[in-house]
C-alpha positions as CSV (number, residue, x, y, z in Angstrom):
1,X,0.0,0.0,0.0
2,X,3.1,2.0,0.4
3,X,5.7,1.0,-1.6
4,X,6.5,4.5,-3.1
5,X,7.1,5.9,0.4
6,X,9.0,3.0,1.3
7,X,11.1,2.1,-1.8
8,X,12.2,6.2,-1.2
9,X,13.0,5.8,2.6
10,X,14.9,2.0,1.6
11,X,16.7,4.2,-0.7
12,X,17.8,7.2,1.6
13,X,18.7,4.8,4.2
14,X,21.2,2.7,1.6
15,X,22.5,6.2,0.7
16,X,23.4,6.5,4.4
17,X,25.2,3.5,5.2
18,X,27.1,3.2,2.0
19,X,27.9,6.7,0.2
20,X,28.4,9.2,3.0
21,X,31.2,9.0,5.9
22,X,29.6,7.2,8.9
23,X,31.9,5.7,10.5
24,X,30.2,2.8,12.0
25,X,29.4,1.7,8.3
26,X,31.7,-0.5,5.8
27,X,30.5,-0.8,2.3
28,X,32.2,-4.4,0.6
29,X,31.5,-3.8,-2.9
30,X,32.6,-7.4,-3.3
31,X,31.0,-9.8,-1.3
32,X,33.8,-12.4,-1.6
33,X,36.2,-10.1,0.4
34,X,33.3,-9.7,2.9
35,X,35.4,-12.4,5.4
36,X,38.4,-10.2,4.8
37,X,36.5,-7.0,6.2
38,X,34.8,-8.8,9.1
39,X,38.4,-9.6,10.1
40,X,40.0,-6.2,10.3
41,X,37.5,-4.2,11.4
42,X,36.3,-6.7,14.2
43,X,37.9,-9.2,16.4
44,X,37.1,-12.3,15.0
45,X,35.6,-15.0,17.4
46,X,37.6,-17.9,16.5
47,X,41.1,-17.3,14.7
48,X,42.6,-20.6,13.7
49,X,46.9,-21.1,13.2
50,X,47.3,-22.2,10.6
51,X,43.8,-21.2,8.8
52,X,41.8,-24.2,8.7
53,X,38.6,-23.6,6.7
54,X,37.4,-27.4,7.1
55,X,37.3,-26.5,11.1
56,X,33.9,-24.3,11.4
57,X,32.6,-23.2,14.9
58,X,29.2,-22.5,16.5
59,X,29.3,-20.0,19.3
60,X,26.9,-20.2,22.3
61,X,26.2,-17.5,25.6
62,X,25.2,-19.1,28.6
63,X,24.6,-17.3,31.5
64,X,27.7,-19.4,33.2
65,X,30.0,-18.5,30.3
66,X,30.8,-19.0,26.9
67,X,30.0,-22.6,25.0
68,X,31.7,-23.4,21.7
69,X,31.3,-26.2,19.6
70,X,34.1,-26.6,17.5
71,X,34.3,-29.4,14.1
72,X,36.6,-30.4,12.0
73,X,34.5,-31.3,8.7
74,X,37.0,-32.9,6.6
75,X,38.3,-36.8,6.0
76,X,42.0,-35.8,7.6
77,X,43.2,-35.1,10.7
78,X,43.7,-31.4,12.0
79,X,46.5,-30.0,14.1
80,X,46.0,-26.0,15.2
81,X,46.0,-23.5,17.5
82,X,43.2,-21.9,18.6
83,X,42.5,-18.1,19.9
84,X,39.1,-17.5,21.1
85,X,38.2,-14.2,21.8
86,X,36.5,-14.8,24.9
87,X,38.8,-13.6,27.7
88,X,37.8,-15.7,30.3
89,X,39.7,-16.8,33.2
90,X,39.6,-20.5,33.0
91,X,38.6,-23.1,29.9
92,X,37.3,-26.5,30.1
93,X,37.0,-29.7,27.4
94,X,33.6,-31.2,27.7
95,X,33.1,-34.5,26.5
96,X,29.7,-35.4,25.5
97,X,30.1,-39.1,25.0
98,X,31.6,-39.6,28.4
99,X,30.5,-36.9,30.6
100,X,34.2,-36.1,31.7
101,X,35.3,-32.4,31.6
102,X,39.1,-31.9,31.5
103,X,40.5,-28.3,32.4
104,X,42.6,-26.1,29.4
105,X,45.7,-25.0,31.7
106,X,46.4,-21.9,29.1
107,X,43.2,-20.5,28.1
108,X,45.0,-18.2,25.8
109,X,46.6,-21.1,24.5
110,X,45.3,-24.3,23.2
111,X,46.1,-26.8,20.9
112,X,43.6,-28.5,18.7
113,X,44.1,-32.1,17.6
114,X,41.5,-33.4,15.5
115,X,40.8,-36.7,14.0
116,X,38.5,-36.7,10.7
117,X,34.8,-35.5,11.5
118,X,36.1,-35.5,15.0
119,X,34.6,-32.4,17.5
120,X,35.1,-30.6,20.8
121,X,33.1,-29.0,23.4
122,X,35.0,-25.8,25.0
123,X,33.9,-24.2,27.7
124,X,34.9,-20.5,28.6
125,X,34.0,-19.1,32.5
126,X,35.3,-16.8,35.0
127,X,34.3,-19.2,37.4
128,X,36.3,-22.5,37.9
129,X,34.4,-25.9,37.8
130,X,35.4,-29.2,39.7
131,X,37.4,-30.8,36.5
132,X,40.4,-32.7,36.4
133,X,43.7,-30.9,34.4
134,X,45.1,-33.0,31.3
135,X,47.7,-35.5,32.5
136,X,50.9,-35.5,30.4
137,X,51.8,-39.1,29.5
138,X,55.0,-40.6,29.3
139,X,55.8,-44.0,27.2
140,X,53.7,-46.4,25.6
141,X,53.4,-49.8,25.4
142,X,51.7,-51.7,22.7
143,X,49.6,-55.5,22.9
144,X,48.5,-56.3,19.1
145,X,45.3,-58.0,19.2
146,X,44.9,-58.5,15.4
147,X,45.1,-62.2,15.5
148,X,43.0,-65.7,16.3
149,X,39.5,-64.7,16.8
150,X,36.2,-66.6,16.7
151,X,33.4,-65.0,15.2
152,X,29.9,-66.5,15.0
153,X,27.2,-64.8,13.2
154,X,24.0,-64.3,15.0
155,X,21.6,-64.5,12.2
156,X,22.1,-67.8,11.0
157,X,24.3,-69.3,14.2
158,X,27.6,-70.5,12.1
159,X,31.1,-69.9,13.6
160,X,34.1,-69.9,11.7
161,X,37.9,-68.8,13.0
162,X,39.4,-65.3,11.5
163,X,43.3,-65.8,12.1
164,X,43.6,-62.1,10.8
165,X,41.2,-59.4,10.3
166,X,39.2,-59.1,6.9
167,X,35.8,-58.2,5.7
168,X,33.3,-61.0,6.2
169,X,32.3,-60.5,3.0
170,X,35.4,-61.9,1.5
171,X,34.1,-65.5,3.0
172,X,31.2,-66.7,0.1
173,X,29.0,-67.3,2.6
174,X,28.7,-64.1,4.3
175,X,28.6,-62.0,1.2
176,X,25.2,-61.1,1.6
177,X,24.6,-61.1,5.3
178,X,23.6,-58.0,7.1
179,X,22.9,-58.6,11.2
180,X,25.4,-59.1,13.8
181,X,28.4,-60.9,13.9
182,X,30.1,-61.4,17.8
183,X,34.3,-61.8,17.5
184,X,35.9,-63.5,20.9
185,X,39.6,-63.9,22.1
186,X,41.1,-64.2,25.4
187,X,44.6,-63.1,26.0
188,X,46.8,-62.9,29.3
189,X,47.9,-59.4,30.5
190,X,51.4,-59.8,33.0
191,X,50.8,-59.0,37.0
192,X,52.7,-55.4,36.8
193,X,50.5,-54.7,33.2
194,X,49.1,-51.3,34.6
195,X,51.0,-49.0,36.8
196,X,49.3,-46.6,39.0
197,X,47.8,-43.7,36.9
198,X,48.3,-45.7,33.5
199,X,45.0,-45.7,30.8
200,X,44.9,-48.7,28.6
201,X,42.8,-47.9,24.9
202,X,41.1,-50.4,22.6
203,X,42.5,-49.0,19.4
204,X,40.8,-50.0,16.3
205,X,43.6,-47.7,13.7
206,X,42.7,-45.3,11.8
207,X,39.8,-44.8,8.9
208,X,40.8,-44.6,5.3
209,X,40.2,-41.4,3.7
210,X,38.0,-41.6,0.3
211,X,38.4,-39.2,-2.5
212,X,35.7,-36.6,-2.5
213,X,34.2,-35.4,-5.4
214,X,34.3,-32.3,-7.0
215,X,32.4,-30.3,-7.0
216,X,31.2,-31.5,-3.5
217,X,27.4,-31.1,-4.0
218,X,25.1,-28.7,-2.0
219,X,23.9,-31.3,-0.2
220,X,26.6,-33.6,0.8
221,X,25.8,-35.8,4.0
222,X,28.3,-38.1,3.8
223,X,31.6,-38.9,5.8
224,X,34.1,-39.4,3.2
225,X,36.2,-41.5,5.7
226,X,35.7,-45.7,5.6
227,X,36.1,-47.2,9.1
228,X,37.8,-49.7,10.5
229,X,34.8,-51.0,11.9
230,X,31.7,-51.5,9.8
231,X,29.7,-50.3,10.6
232,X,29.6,-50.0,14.8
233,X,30.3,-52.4,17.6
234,X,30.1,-52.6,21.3
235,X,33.1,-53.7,23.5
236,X,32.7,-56.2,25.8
237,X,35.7,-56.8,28.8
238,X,35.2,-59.5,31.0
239,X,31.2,-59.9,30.5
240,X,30.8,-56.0,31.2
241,X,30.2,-52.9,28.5
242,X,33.1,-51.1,28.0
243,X,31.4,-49.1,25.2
244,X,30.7,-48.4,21.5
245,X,32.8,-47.6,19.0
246,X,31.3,-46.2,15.8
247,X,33.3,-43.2,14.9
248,X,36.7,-41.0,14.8
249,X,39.0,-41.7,16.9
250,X,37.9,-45.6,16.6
251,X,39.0,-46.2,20.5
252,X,37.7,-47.1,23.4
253,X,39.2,-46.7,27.3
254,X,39.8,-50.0,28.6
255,X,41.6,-49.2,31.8
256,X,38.4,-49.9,34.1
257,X,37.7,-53.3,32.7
258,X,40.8,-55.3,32.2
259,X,42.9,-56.9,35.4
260,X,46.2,-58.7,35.2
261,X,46.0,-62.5,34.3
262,X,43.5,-63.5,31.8
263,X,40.7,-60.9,30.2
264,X,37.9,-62.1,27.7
265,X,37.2,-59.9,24.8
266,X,34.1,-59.8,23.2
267,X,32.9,-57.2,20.0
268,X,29.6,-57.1,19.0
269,X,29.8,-55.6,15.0
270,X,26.5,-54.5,12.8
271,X,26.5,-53.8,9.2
272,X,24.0,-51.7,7.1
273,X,20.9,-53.4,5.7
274,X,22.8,-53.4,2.0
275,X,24.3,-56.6,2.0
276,X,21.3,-58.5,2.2
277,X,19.6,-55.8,-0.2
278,X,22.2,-56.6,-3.0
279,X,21.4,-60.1,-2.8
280,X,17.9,-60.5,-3.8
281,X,15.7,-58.5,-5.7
282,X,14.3,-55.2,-4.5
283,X,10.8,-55.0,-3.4
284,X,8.3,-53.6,-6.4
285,X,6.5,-50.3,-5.6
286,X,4.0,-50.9,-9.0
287,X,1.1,-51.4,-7.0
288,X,1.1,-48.5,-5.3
289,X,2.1,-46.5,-7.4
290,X,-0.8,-47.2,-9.6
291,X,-3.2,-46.4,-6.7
292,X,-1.0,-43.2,-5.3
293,X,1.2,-42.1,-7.8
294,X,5.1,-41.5,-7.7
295,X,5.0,-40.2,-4.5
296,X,8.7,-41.3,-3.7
297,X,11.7,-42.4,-5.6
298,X,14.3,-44.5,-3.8
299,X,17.8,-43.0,-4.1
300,X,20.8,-44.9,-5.0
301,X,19.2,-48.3,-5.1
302,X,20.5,-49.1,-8.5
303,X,23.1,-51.9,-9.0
304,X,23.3,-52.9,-4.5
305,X,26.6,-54.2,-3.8
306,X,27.9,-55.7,-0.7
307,X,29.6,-53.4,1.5
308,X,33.1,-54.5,3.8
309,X,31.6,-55.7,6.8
310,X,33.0,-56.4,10.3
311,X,36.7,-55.4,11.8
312,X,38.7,-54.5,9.0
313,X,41.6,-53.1,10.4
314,X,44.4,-53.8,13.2
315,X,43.3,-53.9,16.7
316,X,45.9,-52.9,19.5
317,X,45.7,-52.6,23.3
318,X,47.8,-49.7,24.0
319,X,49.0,-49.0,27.8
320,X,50.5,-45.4,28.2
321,X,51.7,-44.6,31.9
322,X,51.6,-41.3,33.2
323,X,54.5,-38.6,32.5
324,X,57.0,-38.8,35.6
């Protein structure tokens, strides 16, 4: 009803901001040096060393301090040092999978290490929480686990041995199974395995980078990374849950469950639905279809074929005692 009066007053207040001298306005003329303006006129939240685009950030007030959650969004791991701009006197890691929160000793100072996809909850306050610093660790020493396992699948109740790790998929028979498969070993740790303030990690190696495609897409979803377990299992150490491994870093913190002598080891591995997909034919929508329409078209269900399945990589118990 008023667009003359407005289109005039939109145009006297662009006139303001971008073609006389206030000084609280920046015109970019170019909005692909817009990140270059932001950055020396304002103090940017989040300066990364060296500049890691793949790391992005999201930024969060609480009333108790400053919340960031910070993500590396590419396949490789990412080693940099952070600035925030938040000037608080003491910084925590929170970690949502565990519940622990570790204090930052140099708030003004921290080192990111991150493993592919791999993220971090940092939290900022003037006010210090009960959190326990990050121990410095000293040497390491290495069990490799790789080797003699039983593995009996739970859908049609066969066992066969694995003397190494492979993809069950390799065996004819398993090609088309999707379900559960358990793998069991035992193995003897020595009396004087874990000295006082040692941790002990499952590690399952790292996951294999695959090439991305370029252009990317608009609408990627997927983790361009193949793990060394496919596609999740739960850790089982001496009949108890140690927990679930299912993405970057594949490991898993041991040091609660094992005990010197002999320890029982038991994964639990799922695959996707695909293997059994790709070996029989695909169900036929024509009937309804003709009685709804093409309401739906299912995506990338042309040509199914069986995905690696189970533990793929090299499995090692690694014991690293605190730094003296």
């Amino acid at each position: 009803m008023n667009a003359e009066q407005d289109s005039a007053r939109i145009q006297e207040i662009s006139h303001t901001l971008f073609s006389s001298d206030l000084a609280s306005a920046h015109f970019v003329p170019d909005e692909s040096h817009l990140g270059v303006t932001l950055a020396k006129d304002l103090i940017p939240d989040l300066t990364l060393s060296p500049r890691t685009p793949e790391i992005g950030f999201i930024h969060r007030k609480l009333p108790e301090g400053d919340l960031y959650f910070v993500a590396n969004t590419d396949n490789q791991p990412k080693r940099v040092h952070a600035n925030f701009r938040s000037k608080a006197k003491h910084a925590e890691f929170w970690d949502p999978f565990s519940g622990k929160i570790s204090a930052i000793s140099d708030p003004a100072n921290i080192q990111l290490d991150l493993q592919p996809y791999e993220s971090r909850l940092i939290f900022f306050s003037d006010q210090a929480l009960p959190s326990q610093p990050a121990r410095s660790t000293g040497k390491a020493t290495e069990v490799d686990l790789s080797h003699g396992w039983r593995v009996t699948f739970a859908n049609n109740g066969q066992t066969i041995d694995m003397p190494d790790f492979r993809s069950w998929t390799e065996d004819s028979r398993f090609l088309y199974y999707s379900g559960l498969a358990t793998y069991e070993k035992s193995f003897d740790l020595s009396p004087t395995y874990s000295a006082p303030g040692a941790t002990v990690i499952l590690d399952f190696g790292p996951g294999t980078p695959v090439e991305k495609p370029s252009p990317l897409g608009d609408h990627s979803m997927r983790a361009y990374l193949e793990s060394p377990v496919r596609e999740a299992a739960q850790v089982y150490v001496n009949s108890k849950l140690a927990g679930c491994v299912w993405r970057p870093p594949y490991q898993l913190d041991l040091t609660a469950f094992l005990k010197p002598g002999k320890n029982d080891l038991l994964i639990t591995v799922g695959n996707t639905a695909i293997n059994e997909m790709s070996g029989r034919a695909l169900p036929n929508y024509r009937l309804l279809r003709d009685r709804y329409g093409m309401l739906f078209v299912p995506q990338d269900m042309q040509n199914l074929q069986p995905l690696p399945s189970g533990i793929t990589g090299h499995v090692t118990l690694i014991e690293t005692s605190p730094a003296q």
